[in-house]
N, C-alpha and C positions, 0 to 999 in steps of 0.2 A: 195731251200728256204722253201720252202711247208712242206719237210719231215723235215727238223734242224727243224721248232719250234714244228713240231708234238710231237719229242723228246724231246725239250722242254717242251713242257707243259703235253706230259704223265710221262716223266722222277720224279718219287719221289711218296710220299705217296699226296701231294696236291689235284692232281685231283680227288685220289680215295674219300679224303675228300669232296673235294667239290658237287662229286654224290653223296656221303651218305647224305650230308645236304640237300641236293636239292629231293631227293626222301624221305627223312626224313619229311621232314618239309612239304610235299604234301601230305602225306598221314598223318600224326597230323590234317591237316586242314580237311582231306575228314574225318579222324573219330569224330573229335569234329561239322561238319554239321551233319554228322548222328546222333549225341547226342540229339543234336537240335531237327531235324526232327522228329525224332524215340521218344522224350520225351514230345512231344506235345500228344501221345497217353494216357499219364496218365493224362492231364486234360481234356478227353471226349472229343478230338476230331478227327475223321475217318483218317486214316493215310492209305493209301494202298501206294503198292511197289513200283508203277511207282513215284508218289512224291519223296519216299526217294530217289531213284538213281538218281529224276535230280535235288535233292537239295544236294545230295553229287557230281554229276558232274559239278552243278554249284560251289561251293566253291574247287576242287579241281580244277578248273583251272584256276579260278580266284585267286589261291593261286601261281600255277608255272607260270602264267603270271607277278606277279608280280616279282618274284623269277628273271623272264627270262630278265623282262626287266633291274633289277639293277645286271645279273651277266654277260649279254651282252659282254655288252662295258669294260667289265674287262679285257675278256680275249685277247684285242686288246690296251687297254689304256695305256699299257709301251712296246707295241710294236716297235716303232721307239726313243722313247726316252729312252727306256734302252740300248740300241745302243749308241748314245751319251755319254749316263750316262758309259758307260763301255769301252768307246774311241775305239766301236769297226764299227763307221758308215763310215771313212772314207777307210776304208778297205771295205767294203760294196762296196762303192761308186766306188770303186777302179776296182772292180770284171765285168767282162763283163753283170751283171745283169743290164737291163736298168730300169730306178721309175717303170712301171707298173709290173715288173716280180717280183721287191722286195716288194709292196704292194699286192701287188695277193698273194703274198705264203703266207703272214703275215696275211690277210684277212681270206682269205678260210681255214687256222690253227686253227682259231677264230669259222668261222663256223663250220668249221667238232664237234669243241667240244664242243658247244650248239647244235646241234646235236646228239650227244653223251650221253648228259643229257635227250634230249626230249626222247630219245630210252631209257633210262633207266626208264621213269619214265611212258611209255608208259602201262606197264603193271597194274599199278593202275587203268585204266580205264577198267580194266574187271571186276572190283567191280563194277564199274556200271553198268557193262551191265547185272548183276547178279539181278540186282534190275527192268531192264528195263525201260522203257519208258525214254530211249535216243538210238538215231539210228547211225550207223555208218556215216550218214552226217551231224548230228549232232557232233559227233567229228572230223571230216575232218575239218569243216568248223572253228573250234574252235582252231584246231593247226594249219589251214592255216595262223589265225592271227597270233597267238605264233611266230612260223616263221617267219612271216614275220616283227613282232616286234622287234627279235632278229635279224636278219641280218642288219635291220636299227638300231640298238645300236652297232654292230661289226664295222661298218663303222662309226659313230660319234664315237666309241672310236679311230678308227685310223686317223683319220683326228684332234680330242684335241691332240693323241701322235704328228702327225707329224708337227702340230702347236707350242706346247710348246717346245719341246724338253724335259722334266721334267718333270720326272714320276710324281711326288706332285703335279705341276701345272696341268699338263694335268687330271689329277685326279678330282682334286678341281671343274675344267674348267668343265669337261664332266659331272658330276655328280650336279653341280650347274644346267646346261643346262636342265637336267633331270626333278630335282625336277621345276625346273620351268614349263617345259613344260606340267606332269602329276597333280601336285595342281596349277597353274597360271591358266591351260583352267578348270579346275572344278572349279574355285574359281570366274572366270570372267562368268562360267555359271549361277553359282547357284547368283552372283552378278545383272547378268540381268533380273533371275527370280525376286528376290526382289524388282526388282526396275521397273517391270511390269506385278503387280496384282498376281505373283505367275504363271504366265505360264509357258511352257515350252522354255528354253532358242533354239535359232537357233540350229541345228545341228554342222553348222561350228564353233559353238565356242570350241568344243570339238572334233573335224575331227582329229586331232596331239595328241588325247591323246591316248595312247597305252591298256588302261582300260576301256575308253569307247568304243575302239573298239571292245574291245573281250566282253564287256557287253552287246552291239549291237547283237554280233553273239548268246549269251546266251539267250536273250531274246527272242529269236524265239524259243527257247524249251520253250515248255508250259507244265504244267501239268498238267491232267486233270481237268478240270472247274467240281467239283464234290462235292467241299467243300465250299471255298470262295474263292475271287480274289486275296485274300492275298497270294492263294498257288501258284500264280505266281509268287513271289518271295521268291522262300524260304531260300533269304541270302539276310541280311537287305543290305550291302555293295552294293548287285544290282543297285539298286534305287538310291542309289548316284551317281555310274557311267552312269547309263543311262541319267542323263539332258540332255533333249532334243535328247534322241533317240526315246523312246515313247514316240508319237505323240496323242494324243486322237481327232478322226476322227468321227464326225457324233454319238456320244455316245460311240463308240469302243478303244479301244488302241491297236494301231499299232506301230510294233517295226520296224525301220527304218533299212535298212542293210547299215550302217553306219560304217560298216569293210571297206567294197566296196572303196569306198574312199579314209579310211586312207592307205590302203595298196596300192593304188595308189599316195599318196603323200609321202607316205615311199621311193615307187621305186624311185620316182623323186628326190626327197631329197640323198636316196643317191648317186644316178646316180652324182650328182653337188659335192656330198664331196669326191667324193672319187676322181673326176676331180681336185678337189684345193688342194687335197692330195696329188695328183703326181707334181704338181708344188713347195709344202712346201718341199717334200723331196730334191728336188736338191738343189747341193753345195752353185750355185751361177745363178745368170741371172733366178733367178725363175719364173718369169713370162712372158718368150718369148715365143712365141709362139713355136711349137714343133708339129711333124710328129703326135706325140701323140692325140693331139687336136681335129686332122681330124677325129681321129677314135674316141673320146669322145665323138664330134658334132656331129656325125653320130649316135651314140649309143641315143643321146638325141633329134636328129631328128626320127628316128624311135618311139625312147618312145610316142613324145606327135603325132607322125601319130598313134599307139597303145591307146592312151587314145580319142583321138578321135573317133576313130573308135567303141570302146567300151564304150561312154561317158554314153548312156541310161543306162546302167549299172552300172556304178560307181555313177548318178549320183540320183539313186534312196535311195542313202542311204542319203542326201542334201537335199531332199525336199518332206515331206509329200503328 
């Protein structure tokens, strides 16, 4: 199953398209920040090297993050229901494959090729490192979100496919869910700012968004304190994704590790859909219980003994 849609989806000129646009469009963003950055020099004000590379490593990854998270759940969203749509599921269904073997290959086909793209697009960051002042854990820490934001969109597109059955619905379905969840939790932030003196909104109002997180991980690159505070953000977009990641503590702003978290309620999240996944794909009697189950509970009894276990950790990006 794994290798058919490999072929699948490298099979034609699409995929080569869709890394040319994806690395296209990431380095457009990192040279219009260095515009930016670099053109503050002609109105008298001290620009050194380390600024411009983390103000082009901040917009470039705040560019194929967002890139990551709307091209995610594409390459899984007509995965079960183009099957359908092509009367070719009940010969599926037919095949000694059991739901976990048919949503795994379908899955991990999805991942291997936003994968694909991260490694394509991975050499743009040695622009930055040409400028310095960003470190190699600085960008680990930055595509650990990336990752992790994409594998939780590969699974919410295969769980709308295996829901609607319709490629359109499922589409509509998954990508409604999207936009709600990235402008709903900014919109309910910056809502509870206004509606209390302008402070910073809780953390958890923004834990699910995929933007904040990776704005959480950005904000701990700093650039030198050399010029003014402003050169801590040197992409206005920052500041809107961090509500209520920076915290202002005793006069200081402290940036909250508010990735910690969301990639902990990613893993959960999907760990549950891609469980009701394997129940939506069967024929019929979809929700009996099954051999399957044991191994799900189990996989979801270890997770939250894992989040436990780790909670001081995750739970430092929650609370000031």
């Amino acid at each position: 199953m794994l290798l058919k849609e490999l072929r699948a989806t490298l099979r034609g000129s699409r995929a080569a398209l869709l890394i040319t646009v994806y690395v296209g469009l990431g380095l457009i963003a990192a040279r219009l920040v260095y515009g930016a950055v670099a053109g503050q020099t002609s109105q008298g004000s001290p620009i050194f090297s380390a600024q411009v590379g983390q103000g082009v490593f901040i917009g470039l990854t705040l560019a194929l993050q967002g890139l990551t998270v709307f091209l995610a759940p594409a390459t899984t969203v007509s995965s079960v229901s183009a099957e359908h749509e092509r009367r070719t599921y009940d010969l599926l269904i037919a095949t000694p494959l059991a739901p976990a073997q048919l949503l795994l290959g379908k899955l991990l086909a999805g991942v291997a090729f936003v994968l694909l793209l991260l490694v394509a697009a991975l050499p743009l960051f040695s622009v930055v490192l040409l400028f310095g002042g960003v470190t190699a854990g600085d960008i680990g820490r930055v595509l650990a979100v990336v990752l992790g934001s994409a594998m939780a969109g590969t699974v919410l597109g295969l769980f709308c496919s295996a829901l609607a059955r319709q490629t359109y619905t499922a589409t509509l379905l998954c990508y409604a869910l999207l936009v709600a969840l990235v402008g709903g939790t900014l919109l309910a932030a910056n809502f509870w700012s206004l509606t209390h003196a302008m402070q910073a909104a809780p953390p958890s109002y923004v834990v699910a968004n995929p933007l904040s997180a990776v704005g959480s991980a950005l904000a701990q690159t700093r650039p030198p304190e050399v010029v003014s505070p402003e050169t801590l953000q040197p992409v206005a977009a920052l500041s809107l994704l961090t509500q209520g990641v920076v915290a202002d503590l005793q006069g200081s702003r402290v940036a909250l590790p508010l990735y910690r978290a969301t990639l902990m309620l990613y893993g959960a999240g999907s760990l549950l859909l891609f469980w009701a996944s394997l129940h939506l794909v069967r024929p019929r009697r979809r929700w009996a219980p099954t051999r399957g189950d044991i191994v799900m509970l189990a996989l979801c009894i270890a997770y939250v003994a894992l989040a436990l276990l780790t909670q001081d950790w995750w739970e430092a990006g929650l609370r000031p």
